[in-house]
C-alpha positions in Angstrom: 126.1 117.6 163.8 124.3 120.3 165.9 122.3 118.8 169.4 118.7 119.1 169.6 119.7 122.0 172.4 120.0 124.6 169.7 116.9 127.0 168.9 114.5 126.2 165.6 116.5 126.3 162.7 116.4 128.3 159.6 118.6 127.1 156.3 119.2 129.2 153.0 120.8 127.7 150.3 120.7 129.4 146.3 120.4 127.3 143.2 121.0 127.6 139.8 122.8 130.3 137.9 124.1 133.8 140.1 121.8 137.0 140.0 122.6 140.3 141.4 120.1 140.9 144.9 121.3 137.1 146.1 123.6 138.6 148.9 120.6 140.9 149.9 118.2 138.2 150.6 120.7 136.0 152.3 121.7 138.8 154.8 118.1 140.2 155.2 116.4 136.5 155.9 119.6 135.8 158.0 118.8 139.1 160.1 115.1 138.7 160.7 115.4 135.3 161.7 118.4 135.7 164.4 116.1 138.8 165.5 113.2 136.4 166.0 115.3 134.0 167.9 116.3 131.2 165.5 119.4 129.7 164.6 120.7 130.0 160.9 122.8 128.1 158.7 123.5 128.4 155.1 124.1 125.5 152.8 127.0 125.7 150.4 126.6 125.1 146.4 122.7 124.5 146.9 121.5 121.3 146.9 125.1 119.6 145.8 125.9 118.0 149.0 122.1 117.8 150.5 121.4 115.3 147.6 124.8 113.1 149.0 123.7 112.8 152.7 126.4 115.0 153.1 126.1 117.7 156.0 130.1 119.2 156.1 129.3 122.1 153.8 126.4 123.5 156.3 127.9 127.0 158.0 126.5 129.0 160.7 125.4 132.8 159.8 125.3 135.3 162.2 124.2 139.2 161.8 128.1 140.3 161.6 128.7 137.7 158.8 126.1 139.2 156.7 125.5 142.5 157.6 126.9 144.4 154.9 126.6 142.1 151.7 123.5 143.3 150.2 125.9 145.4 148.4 127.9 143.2 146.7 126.7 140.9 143.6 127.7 136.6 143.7 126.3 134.3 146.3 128.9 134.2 149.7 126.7 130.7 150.2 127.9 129.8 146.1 125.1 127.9 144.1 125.0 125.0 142.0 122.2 123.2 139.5 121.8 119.9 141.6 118.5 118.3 141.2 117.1 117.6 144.8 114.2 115.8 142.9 115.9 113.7 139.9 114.9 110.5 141.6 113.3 109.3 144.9 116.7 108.1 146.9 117.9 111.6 145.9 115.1 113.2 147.5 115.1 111.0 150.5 118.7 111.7 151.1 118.2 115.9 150.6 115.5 115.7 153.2 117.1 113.5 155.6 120.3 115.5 155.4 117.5 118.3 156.2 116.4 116.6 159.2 120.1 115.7 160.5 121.1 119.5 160.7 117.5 120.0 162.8 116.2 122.2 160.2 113.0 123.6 160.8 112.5 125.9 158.2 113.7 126.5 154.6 114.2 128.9 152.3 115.4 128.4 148.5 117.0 131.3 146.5 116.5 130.3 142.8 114.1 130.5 139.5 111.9 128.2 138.4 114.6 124.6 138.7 115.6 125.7 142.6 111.9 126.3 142.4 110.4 123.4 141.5 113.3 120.9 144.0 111.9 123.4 146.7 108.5 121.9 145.9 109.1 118.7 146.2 111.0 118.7 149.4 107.8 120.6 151.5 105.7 117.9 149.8 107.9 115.0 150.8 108.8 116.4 154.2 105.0 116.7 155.2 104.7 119.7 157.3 107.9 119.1 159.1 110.0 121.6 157.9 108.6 125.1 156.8 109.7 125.6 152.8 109.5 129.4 151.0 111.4 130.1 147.7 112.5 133.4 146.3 112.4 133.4 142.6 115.8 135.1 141.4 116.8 135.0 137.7 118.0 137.6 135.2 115.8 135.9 132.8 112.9 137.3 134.5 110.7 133.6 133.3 109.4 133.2 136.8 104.9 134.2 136.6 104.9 136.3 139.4 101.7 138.3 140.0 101.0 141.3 138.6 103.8 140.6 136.3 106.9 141.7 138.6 110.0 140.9 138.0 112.2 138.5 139.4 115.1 139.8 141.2 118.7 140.5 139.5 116.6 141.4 136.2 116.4 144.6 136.6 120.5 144.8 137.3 121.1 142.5 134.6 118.7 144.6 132.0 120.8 148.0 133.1 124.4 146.4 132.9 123.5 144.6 129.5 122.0 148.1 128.3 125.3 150.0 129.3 127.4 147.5 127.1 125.3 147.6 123.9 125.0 151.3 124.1 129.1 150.9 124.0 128.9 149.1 121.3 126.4 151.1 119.3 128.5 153.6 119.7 131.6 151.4 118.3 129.2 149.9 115.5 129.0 153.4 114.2 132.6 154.7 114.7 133.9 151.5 113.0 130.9 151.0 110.5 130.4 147.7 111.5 127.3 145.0 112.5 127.9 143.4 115.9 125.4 140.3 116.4 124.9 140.2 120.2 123.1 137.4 122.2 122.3 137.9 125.4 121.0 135.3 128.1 117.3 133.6 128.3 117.0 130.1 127.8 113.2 129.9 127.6 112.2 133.6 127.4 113.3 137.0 125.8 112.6 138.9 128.1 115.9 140.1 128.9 117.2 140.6 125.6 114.0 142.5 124.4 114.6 144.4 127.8 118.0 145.7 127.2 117.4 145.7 123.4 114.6 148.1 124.1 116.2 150.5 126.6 119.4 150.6 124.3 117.3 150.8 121.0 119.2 148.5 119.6 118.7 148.1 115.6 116.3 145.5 116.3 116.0 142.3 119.2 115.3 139.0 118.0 113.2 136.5 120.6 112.1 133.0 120.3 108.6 134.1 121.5 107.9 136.0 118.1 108.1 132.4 116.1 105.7 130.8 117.5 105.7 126.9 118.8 107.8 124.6 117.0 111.1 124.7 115.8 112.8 127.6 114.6 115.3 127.7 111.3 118.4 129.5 111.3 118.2 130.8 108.2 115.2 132.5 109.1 116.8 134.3 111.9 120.0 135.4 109.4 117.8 136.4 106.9 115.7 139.1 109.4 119.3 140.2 110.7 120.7 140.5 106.6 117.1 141.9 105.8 118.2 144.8 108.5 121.3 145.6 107.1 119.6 145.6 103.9 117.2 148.6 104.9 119.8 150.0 106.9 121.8 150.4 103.9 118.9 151.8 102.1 118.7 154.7 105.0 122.6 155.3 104.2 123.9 153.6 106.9 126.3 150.7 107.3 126.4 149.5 110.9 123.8 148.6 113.2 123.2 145.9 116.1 121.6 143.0 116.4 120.6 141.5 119.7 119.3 137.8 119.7 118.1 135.9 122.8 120.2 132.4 123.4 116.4 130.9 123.9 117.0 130.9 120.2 119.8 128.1 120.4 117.0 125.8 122.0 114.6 125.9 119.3 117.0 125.5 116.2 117.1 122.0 114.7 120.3 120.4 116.5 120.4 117.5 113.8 121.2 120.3 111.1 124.0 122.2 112.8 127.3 121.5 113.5 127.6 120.5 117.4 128.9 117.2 118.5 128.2 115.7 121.9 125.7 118.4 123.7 125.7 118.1 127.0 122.9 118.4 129.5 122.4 119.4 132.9 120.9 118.2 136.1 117.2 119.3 134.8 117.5 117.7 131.5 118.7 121.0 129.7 121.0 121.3 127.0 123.9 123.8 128.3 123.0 126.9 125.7 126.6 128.0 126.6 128.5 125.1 124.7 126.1 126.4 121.2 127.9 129.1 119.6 124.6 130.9 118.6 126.9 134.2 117.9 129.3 132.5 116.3 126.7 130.5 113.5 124.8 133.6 113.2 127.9 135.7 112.3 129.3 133.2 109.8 126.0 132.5 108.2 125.0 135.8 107.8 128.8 137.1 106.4 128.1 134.2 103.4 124.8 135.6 102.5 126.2 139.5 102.3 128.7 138.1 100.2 126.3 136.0 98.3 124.6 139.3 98.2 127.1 141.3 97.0 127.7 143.6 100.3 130.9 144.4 101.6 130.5 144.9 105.6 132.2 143.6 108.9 130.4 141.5 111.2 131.4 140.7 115.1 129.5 138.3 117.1 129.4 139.2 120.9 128.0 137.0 123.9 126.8 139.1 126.8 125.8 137.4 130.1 127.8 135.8 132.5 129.1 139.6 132.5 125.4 140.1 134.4 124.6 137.5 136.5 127.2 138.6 139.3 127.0 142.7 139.0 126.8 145.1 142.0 123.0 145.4 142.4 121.5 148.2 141.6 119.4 149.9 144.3 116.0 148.8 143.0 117.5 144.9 143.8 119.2 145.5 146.9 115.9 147.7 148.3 113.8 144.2 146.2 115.1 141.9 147.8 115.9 142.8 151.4 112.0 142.9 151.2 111.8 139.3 149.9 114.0 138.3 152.3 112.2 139.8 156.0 108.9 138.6 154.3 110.3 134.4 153.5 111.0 134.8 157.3 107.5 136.4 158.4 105.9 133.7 156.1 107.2 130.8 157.6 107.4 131.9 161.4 103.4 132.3 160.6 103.1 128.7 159.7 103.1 128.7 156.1 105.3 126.6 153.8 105.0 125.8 150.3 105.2 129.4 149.0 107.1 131.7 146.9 107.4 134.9 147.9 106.8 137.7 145.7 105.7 141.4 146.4 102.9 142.9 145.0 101.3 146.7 146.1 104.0 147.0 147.9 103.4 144.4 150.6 104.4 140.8 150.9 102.8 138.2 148.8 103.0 134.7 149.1 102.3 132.3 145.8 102.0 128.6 146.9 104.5 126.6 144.8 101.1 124.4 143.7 99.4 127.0 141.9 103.1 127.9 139.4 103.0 124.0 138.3 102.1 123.3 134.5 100.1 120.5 134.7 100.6 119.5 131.4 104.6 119.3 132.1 104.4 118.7 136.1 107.5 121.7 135.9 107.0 125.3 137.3 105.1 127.5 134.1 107.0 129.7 132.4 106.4 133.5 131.9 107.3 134.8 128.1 107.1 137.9 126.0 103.8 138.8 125.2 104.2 139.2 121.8 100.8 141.2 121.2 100.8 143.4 124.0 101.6 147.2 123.6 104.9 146.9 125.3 106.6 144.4 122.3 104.5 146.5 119.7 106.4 149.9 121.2 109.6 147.3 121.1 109.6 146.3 117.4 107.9 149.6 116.3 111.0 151.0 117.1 113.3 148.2 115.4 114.8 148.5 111.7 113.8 145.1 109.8 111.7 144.4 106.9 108.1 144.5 106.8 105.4 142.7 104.1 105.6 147.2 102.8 108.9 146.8 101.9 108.3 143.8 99.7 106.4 145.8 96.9 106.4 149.4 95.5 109.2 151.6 95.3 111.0 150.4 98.4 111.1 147.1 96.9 113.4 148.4 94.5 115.8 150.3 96.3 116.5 147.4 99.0 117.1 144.8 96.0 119.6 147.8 94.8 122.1 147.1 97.3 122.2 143.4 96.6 123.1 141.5 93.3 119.0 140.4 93.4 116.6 141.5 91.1 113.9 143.1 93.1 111.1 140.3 92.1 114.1 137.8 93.8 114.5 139.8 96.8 111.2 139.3 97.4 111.3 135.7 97.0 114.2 135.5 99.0 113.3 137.3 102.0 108.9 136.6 101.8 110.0 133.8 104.5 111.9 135.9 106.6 109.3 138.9 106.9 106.0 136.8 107.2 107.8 134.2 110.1 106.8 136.3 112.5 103.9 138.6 111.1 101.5 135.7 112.6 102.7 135.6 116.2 103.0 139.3 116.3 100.2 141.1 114.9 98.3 142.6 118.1 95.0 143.8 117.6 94.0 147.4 117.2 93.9 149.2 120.6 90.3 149.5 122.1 89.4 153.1 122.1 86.3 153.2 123.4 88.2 151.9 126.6 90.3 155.6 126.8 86.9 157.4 126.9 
């Protein structure tokens, strides 16, 4: 255990699932503080061993140590999903662990889970040790101000984008339907993301369903609907990108998983639902029911992000975020996240991003009636209330075995499910003048 002879204190620890920038904000914050004349340790796998009493896993960082990672994606300091605030002894423990390694000041690397533990610990420590967060997560759910993204979404959007322009370009050499989804437990904001820069044949979310829970017959149907039109236009391969935030709102009781597990925070692990897997199978059963011969892959895309070299945009993001956690807590604050808006250094305090309706941190979604989605699905093949009458009508329910007054029938549920949620208003124009 260090002696009381050693200068202030600064620990880093990351929590939750990797993003690309973590490295950067580690070496930056490390950096600034040795500059300013502290001492820094980092704390391995998060909150793991904090929550145990345990103090073995703390190691000291110097500027050689950390000088050149910002380049490289992973966390040298590893992370884990421990729950710092699960109970009271737990908390205790983290805090006294805290106190034992003489830590002065803190800063957590981690979305809205990390977040939210970080919260708790300034509140229960009282002003004696200094607490900043910096909100990290591909999914990009965090509310920062003036909407900026969290960091490692903007690497994870550009990765996922180069792999389904790949396998566009497969989908049309092999003429076949590849059903990928892509990360975002609560939010679809990366999927729509890399759907969008890809243009993908069309990006399904959770947001566009509204509250409540969503059927997964629905979703098949808009995906079949697609290859439906698609066919229409003379083509027979396309892809479909779905975000796993789907998995989360089906109706467990009706599908075929035994034995879901959950983690630290309460959440079902997304990963152990095959969403790719039910969504191919169903939707191969109704083309055949259908009467359409095509080939369907199902494809999971994200662990393949979280851990990618950064792109510049991240690495320049986050050594920012990094310096300015330092500069916030050497200048008395604690309680903040740190975020970056206009260019300069902005601290949120961790008070103001509680729901408190749910006591968690709030959740930032897709905006489904903003001009952003509208450009999104605008530029998406799938069936709109249109195609349901006239001559289109016909010709979609003459690649199928349906009559076209069935089609309609049949897919009605699909097409209005989302109509609702999604319909934005007509643009002001008076505002342009």
């Amino acid at each position: 255990m260090p002696s009381n002879d050693h200068p202030p204190t600064l620990a880093i620890l990351v929590g939750g699932g990797p993003a690309p920038g973590i490295n950067g904000v580690i070496a930056s914050a490390t950096i600034e503080a040795i500059n300013s004349g502290l001492r820094v340790i980092g704390l391995r796998e998060g909150y793991r061993w904090l929550v145990k009493g345990d103090i073995s896993q703390a190691v000291e960082l110097r500027i050689p140590d950390v000088s050149r990672v910002h380049f490289t994606g992973g966390s040298i300091l590893r992370t884990s999903r421990t729950n710092p605030a699960q109970d009271e002894e737990s908390l205790r423990r983290t805090v006294d662990a805290l106190d034992r390694l003489n830590v002065r000041y803190l800063i957590c690397i981690g979305g809205d889970d990390t977040t939210f533990g970080a919260a708790r610990i300034a509140e229960y420590a009282r002003g004696r040790i200094g607490v900043a967060t910096v909100p990290k997560t591909i999914d990009n759910d965090l509310p920062l101000p003036e909407n900026a993204p969290t960091f490692g979404f903007e690497t994870a959007r550009a990765f996922g984008t180069t792999i389904v322009e790949s396998l566009m370009e497969d989908s049309r050499s092999t003429d076949r339907w590849y059903v990928v989804v892509t990360m975002g437990r609560k939010a679809g904001l990366l999927a729509l993301g890399i759907g969008k820069s890809a243009g993908a044949t069309l990006t399904v979310i959770p947001e566009e369903f509204g509250p409540g829970k969503i059927d997964l017959r629905t979703v098949v149907d808009i995906i079949v609907g697609a290859i439906v039109k698609r066919l229409v236009a003379g083509h027979d391969y396309g892809v479909a990108i779905v975000a796993e935030g789907i998995a989360e709102r089906l109706d467990f009781d009706t599908l075929p998983v035994d034995g879901l597990e959950r983690d630290a925070y309460g959440h079902v692990h997304i990963a152990d639902i095959p969403l790719a897997s039910f969504l191919r199978d169903r939707i191969r059963a109704t083309l055949k029911e259908l009467g359409i011969a095509g080939t369907v892959i199902a494809k999971d895309i994200g662990y393949e992000l979280r851990c990618a070299r950064p792109t510049p945009f991240d690495i320049e993001y986050t050594r920012t975020l990094g310096y300015g956690a330092v500069r916030y807590l050497l200048g008395g604050g604690s309680g903040a996240l740190i975020a970056i808006t206009g260019g300069r250094v902005t601290p949120v305090e961790l008070d103001e991003l509680i729901d408190p309706e749910t006591g968690r941190i709030r959740i930032r979604t897709v905006d489904v009636r903003s001009e952003s989605y509208t450009v999104a699905r605008s530029y998406m093949i799938r069936l709109q209330p249109p195609d349901l009458e006239g001559p289109m009508l016909a010709q979609l329910a003459a690649q199928t075995r349906l009559s076209p007054e069935e089609f309609a029938r049949r897919f009605a549920p699909a097409v209005s499910a989302t109509i609702a949620h999604t319909t934005a208003p007509p643009p002001d124009l008076e505002a342009f003048k």
